[in-house]
N, C-alpha and C positions, 0 to 999 in steps of 0.2 A: 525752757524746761527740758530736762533727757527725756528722751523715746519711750513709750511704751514697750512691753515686751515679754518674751515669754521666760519667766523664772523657773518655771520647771513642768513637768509631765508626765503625766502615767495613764498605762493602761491596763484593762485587764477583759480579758476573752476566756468564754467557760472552756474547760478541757474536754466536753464533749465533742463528738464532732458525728455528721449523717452524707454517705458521700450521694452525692447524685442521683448516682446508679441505684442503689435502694430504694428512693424515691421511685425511681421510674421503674422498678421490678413492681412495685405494690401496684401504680396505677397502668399496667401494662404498657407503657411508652418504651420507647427506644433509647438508652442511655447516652450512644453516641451523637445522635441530634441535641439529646437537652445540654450535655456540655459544650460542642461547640455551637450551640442554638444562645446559650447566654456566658460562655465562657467562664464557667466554672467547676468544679468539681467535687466539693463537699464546701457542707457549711457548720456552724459553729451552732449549739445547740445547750441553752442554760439547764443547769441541774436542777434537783426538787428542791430545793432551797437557794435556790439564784433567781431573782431577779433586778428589774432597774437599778434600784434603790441598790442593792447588795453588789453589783457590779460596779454602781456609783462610786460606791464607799470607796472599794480595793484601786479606784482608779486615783481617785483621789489621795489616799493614805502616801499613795506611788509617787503624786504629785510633790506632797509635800515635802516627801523623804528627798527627791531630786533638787529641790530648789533650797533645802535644807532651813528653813524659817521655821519658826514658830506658828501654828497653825491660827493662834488664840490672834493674830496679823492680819489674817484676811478679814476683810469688810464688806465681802459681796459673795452669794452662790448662789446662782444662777446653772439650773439644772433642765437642759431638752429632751421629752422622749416622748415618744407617741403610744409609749406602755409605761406611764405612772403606773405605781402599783392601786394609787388610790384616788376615784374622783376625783372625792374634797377632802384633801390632807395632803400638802406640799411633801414631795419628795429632796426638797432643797434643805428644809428643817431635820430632817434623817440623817441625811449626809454629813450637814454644819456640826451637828451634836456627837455625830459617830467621831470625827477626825478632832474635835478640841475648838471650833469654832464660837462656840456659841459665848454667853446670847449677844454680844454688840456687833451684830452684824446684820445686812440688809440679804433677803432671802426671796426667792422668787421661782417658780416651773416654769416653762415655756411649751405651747406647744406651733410647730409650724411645721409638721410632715421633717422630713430629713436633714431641715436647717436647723433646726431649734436648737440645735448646740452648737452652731454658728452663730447664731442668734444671741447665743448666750454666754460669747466670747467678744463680741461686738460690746453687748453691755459692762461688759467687765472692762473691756478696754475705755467706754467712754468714761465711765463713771473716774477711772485713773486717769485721765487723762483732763479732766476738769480740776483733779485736784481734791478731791472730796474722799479718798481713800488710797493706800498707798499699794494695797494687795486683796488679789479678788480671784474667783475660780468660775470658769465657764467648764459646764461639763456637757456631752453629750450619750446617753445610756438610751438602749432600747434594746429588748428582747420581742424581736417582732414576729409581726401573727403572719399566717397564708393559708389561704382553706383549703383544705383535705383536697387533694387536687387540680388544684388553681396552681398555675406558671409561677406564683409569688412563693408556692411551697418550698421550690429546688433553691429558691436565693436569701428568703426571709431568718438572716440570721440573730447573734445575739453578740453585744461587747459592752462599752465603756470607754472612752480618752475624756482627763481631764487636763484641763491647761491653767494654771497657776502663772497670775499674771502680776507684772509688776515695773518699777525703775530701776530697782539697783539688781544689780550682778545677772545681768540676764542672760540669757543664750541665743538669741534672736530676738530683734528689735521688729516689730510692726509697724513698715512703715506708712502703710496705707490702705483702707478700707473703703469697699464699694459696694452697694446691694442695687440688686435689679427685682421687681416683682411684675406682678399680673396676676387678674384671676382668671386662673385657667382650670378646669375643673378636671384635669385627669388622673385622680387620686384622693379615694377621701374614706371616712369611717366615721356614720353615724354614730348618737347617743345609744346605748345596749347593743349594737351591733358588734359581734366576737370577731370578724373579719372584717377587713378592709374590699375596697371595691376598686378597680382601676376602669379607665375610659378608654381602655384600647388604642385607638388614631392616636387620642392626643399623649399619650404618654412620650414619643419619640422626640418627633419635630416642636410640636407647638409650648409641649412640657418640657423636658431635660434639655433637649439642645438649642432651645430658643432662650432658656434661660442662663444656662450653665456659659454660653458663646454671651450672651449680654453681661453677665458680671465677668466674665475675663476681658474682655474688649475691652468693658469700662476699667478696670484697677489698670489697665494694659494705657490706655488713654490718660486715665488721670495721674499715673508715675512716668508717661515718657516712655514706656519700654516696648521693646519686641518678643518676641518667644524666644530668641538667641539670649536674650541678655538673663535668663534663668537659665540655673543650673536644673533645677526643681520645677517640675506642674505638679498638681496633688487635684486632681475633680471627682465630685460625688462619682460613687461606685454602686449604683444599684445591679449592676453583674458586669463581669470584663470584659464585656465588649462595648458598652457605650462610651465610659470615659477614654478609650485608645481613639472611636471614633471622634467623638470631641479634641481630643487631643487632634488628630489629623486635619478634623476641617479647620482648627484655629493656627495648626504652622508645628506645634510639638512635635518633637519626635520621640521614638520609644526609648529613648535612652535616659530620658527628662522625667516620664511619667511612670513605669516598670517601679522601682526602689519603692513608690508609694502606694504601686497598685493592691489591695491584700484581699481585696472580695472575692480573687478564685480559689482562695482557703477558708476562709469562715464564714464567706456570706455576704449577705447587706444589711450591715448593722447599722440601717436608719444613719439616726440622729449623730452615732460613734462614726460612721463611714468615714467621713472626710476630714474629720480631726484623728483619726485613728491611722489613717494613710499619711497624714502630718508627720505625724508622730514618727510612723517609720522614716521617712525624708529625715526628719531631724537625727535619728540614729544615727546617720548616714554625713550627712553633711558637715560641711569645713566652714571655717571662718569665710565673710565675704559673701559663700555663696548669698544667691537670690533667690527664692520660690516665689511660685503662683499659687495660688488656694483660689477656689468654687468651688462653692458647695452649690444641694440641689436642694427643693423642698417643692412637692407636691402641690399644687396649689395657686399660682406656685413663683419659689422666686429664689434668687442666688446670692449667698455672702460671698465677694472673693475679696483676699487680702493679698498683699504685697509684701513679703516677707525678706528679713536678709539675714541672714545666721553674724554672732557675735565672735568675737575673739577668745570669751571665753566654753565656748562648745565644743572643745577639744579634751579640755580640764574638768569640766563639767559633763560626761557621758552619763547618761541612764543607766540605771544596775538593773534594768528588768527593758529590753530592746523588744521592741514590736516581734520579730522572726525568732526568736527563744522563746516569748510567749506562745505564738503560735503552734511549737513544734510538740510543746505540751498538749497532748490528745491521744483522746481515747474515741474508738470506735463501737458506736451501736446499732441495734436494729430500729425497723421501722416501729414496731412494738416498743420499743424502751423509749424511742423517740415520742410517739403518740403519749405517752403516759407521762413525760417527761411535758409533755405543751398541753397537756390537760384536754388533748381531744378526744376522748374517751369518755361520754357523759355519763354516768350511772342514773 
């Protein structure tokens, strides 16, 4: 049977955007520590009428247009975000209905901290790969939270990447998939609780880089490969400095990992991060090449893939490129922001 792979891709990141420095004017900090303190510089921030679901849509719609199918084809959406708009009511049924999916298809949310839309690329892929459907969409969407002065403020951003997956005419075959977990608890958000908590120590070593180094190691071991033999790394981005660090301690160099880094312009968009950093790789790349993917999740544990670009991703380019989406932005203050993330309780 042919390869699994990616038919098409879209993304979409709100046009707002909050740089740093505003942040750290409001909470009296020092602007120039917090940027090079997590390596970034403004983030991306949803409108009053954007969220998950609504970023979902636009990524999706994106997907389909690239991979040029018929949408009523896909048989799987599978949607990760750690900000569903809704308890209980699938944000995967929104999406399916919005783009022409419905109803013969199988629908599901995910949540797992920052993977779940790796998570949810994984299921897509297997589900195609048994045979039991020929097209299917893994998305990852979060407009994420940070409390009014909490470290998670200056990075907590907002986006979208979906991946539309499939056999025929693809642009990148998948050749291979590896997850690593543990429960580690340095990241979490109770039932009613509006913010998230982090565990300080363990976020570093015992979370991100214990996991993010075990799913590359592993896809790195189970394909045979070295970090020479990618053109491509692509690793969760909770701000930019930890994946360059990962990248270093596993052998990367910045010439490999840079094209996919995008969290020092709009943030950490969760669940979008590391399909969203894909996505620009893919802009970017040639037949042949090879990528690495890991992703991170809270909790915690790692999807990385073994990716190799097809012959037709030259012919095949995206008509809306990660770096033109980005460049779409507007500037506001901390007040437009606050009212915009609903931290303003009346």
């Amino acid at each position: 049977m042919s390869c699994v792979g990616i038919a098409g891709y879209g993304v979409s990141i709100p046009s707002y955007r909050i740089k740093a420095g505003e942040i750290a004017r409001v909470w009296g900090e020092e602007e120039g520590r917090i940027v090079k303190g997590l390596g970034l510089s403004e983030k991306s921030v949803p409108g009053l009428d954007e969220d998950a679901a609504t970023l979902a849509v636009d990524a999706a719609r994106r997907a389909v247009s690239h991979a040029g199918i018929d949408p009523y084809d896909i048989k799987s959406m599978f949607i990760g975000s750690e900000s569903h708009p809704y308890a209980v009511k699938p944000t995967a049924t929104i999406v399916a209905e919005a783009i022409g999916a419905t109803p013969n298809l199988f629908a599901a949310d995910y949540e797992f901290a920052c993977k779940a839309g790796t998570a949810g690329v994984i299921n897509t892929y297997a589900l195609i790969k048994s045979g039991e459907i020929d097209y299917g969409m893994g998305i990852g969407a979060d407009t994420s939270q940070g409390r009014p002065g909490d470290a998670l403020e200056y990075s907590a951003g907002a986006g979208a990447a979906a991946f539309l997956l499939g056999r025929k005419d693809v642009i990148a075959n998948i050749e291979g998939i590896y997850s690593y977990a543990t429960d580690t608890p340095d990241f979490w958000r109770r039932e009613h609780a509006i913010y998230p908590s982090h565990g300080g120590r363990f976020t570093g070593p015992p979370g991100y880089f214990k996991h993010v180094i075990g799913g590359a190691k592993g896809i790195m071991e189970k394909m045979g490969t070295k970090p020479r033999d990618y053109a491509y790394a692509v690793f969760h981005q909770p701000n930019g400095k930890f994946p360059r660090t990962v990248a270093k301690k596993l052998g990367f160099t910045a010439e490999q990992i840079e094209p996919g880094l995008i969290t020092p312009y709009i943030g950490n968009t969760y669940s979008a991060a590391t399909l969203i950093g894909l996505a620009a790789v893919l802009d970017a790349a040639k037949p042949g090449d090879a990528i690495l993917v890991a992703s991170f999740g809270s909790g915690a544990g790692s999807d990385a893939f073994h990716i190799e670009a097809s012959d037709l991703i030259d012919e095949r380019r995206n008509a809306y490129p990660v770096r033109r989406i980005i460049e779409n932005k507007r500037y506001i203050d901390y007040g437009t922001y606050a009212k915009h993330r609903r931290k303003l309780v009346l």
